[in-house]
C-alpha positions in Angstrom: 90.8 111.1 181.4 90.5 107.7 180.2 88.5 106.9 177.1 88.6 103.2 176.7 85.4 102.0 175.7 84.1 99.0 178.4 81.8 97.1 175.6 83.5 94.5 173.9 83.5 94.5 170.2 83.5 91.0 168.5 85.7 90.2 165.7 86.2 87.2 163.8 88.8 86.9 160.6 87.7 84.3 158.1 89.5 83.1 155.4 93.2 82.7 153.7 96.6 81.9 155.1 96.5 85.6 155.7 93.3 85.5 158.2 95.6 83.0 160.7 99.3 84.9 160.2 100.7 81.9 158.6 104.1 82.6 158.0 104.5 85.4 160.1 107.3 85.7 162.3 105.5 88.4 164.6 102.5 86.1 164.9 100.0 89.4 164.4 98.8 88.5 160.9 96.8 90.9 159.6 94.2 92.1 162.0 96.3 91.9 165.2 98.7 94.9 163.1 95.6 96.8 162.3 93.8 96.5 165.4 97.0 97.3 167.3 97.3 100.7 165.7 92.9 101.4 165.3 91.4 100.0 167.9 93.6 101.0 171.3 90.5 102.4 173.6 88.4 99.4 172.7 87.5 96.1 174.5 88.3 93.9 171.0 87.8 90.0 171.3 90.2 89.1 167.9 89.7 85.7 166.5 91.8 85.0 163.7 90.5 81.8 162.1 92.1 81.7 158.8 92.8 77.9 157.0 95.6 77.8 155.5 95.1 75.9 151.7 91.5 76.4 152.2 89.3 77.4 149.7 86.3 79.3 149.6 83.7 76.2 149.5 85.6 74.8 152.3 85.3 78.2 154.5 82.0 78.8 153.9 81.1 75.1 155.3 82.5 76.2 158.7 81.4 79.7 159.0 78.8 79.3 161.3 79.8 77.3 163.7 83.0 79.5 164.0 80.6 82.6 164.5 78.5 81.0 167.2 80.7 80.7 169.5 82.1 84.1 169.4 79.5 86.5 168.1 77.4 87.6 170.8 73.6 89.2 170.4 74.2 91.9 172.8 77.9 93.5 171.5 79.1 94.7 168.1 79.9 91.9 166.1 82.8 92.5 162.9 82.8 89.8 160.6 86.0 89.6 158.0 85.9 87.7 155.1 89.7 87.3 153.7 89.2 85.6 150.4 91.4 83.1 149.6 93.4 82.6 146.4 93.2 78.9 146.5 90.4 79.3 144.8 91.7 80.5 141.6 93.1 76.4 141.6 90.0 74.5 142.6 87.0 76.8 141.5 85.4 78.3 138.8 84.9 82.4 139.5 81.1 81.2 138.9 81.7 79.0 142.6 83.3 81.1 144.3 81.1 84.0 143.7 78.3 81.8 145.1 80.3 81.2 147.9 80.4 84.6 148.7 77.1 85.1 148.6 76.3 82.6 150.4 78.3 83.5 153.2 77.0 86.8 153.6 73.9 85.5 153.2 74.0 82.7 156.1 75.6 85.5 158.8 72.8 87.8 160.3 73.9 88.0 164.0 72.4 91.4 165.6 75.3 94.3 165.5 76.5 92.8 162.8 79.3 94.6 159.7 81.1 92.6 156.8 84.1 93.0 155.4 85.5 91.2 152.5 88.9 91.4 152.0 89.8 90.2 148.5 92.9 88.3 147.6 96.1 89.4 146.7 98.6 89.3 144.1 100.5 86.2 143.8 102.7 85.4 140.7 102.7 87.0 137.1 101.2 83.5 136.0 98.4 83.7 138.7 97.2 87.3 138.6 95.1 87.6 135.0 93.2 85.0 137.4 93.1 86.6 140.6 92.1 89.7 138.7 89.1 88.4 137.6 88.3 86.9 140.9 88.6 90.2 142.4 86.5 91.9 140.2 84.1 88.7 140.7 83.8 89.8 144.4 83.8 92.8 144.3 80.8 93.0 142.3 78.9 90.6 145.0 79.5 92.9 147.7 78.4 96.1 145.8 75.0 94.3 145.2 74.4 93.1 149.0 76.2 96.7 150.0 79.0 95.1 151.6 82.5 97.3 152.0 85.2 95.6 149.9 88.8 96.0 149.9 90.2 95.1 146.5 93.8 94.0 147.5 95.1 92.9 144.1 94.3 96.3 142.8 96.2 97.9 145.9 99.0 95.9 145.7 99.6 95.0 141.9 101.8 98.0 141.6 103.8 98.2 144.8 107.1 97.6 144.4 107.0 96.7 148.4 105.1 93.7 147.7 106.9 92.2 144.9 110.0 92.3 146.5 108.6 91.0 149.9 106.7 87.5 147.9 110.6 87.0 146.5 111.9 87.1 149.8 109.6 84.6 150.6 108.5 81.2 148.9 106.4 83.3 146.2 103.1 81.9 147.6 102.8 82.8 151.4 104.0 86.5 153.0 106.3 87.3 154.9 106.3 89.6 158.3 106.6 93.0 155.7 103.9 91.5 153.2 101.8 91.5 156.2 102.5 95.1 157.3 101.5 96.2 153.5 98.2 94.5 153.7 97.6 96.1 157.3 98.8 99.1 156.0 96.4 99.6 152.8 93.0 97.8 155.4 94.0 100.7 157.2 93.5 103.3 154.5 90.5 101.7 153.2 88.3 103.4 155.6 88.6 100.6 158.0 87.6 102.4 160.8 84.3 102.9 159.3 83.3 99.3 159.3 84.6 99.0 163.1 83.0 101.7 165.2 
């Protein structure tokens, strides 16, 4: 019997280097690896629309008109917010939670889930910051009742990670960094934000 569910389900991935699969060698990025292993009896439409260098204040600016032409009033529509470090080196935490807010705020399509995905680890230098970012957003989406995955938190301590970043140029993954990410999305009760 064949189970595959006819109605499309919209999803768009805002956000880092790590929305758009830069640097991956697979060309999945993220949410093609999660999707590929969650979502295989579903009609998905995946656009992954990350900018790479971008930060938040420069995402939220497009938002919309990425969303128009892809969310759709009559299907489920999965927004996915990955957060993008660049903003621990152009903005205050203040900014960027604003920008957060404001983004959730501006996107009320019918069907509609968020998830913010925050940023991850990047270099011993970086991460006091990028901690405090994380915390930042993750305290937005708890007030609007948004799902939040904190990333740094889930990957501070794996050793898979570190050694993955060295591997690469320290700033951008590589294809097993991406699997990690995918991995812990996965386990974060992803499945709950997209049925």
């Amino acid at each position: 019997m064949n189970n595959y569910d006819p109605l499309e389900t919209n999803v768009v991935v805002v956000g880092s280097e790590l929305a758009q699969g830069y640097g991956d060698p697979a060309f999945l990025g993220v949410f093609g690896r999660v999707l590929s292993r969650t979502a295989a009896k579903k009609n998905v439409n995946l656009s992954q629309l990350g900018l790479k260098d971008a930060d938040s204040t420069q995402i939220s600016k497009t938002l919309n008109d990425l969303l128009a032409f892809r969310f759709k009033e009559d299907s489920p529509n999965r927004l996915v917010i990955m957060f993008p470090n660049k903003d621990i080196d152009t903005l205050s935490s203040s900014r960027s939670r604003l920008n957060l807010a404001n983004m959730i705020g501006q996107t009320m399509w019918p069907n509609q889930k968020i998830l913010v995905v925050g940023p991850p680890p990047r270099n011993l230098d970086d991460n006091m910051t990028i901690s405090q970012l994380s915390n930042a957003l993750a305290d937005v989406c708890a007030r609007r009742g948004i799902q939040y995955i904190n990333l740094f938190n889930l990957l501070k301590n794996e050793p898979g990670w570190s050694h993955a970043m060295l591997e690469s140029d320290g700033k951008y993954p590589n294809e097993t960094a991406y699997g990690l990410v995918a991995a812990h999305i996965i386990n974060s009760n992803f499945e709950q934000f997209f049925n």
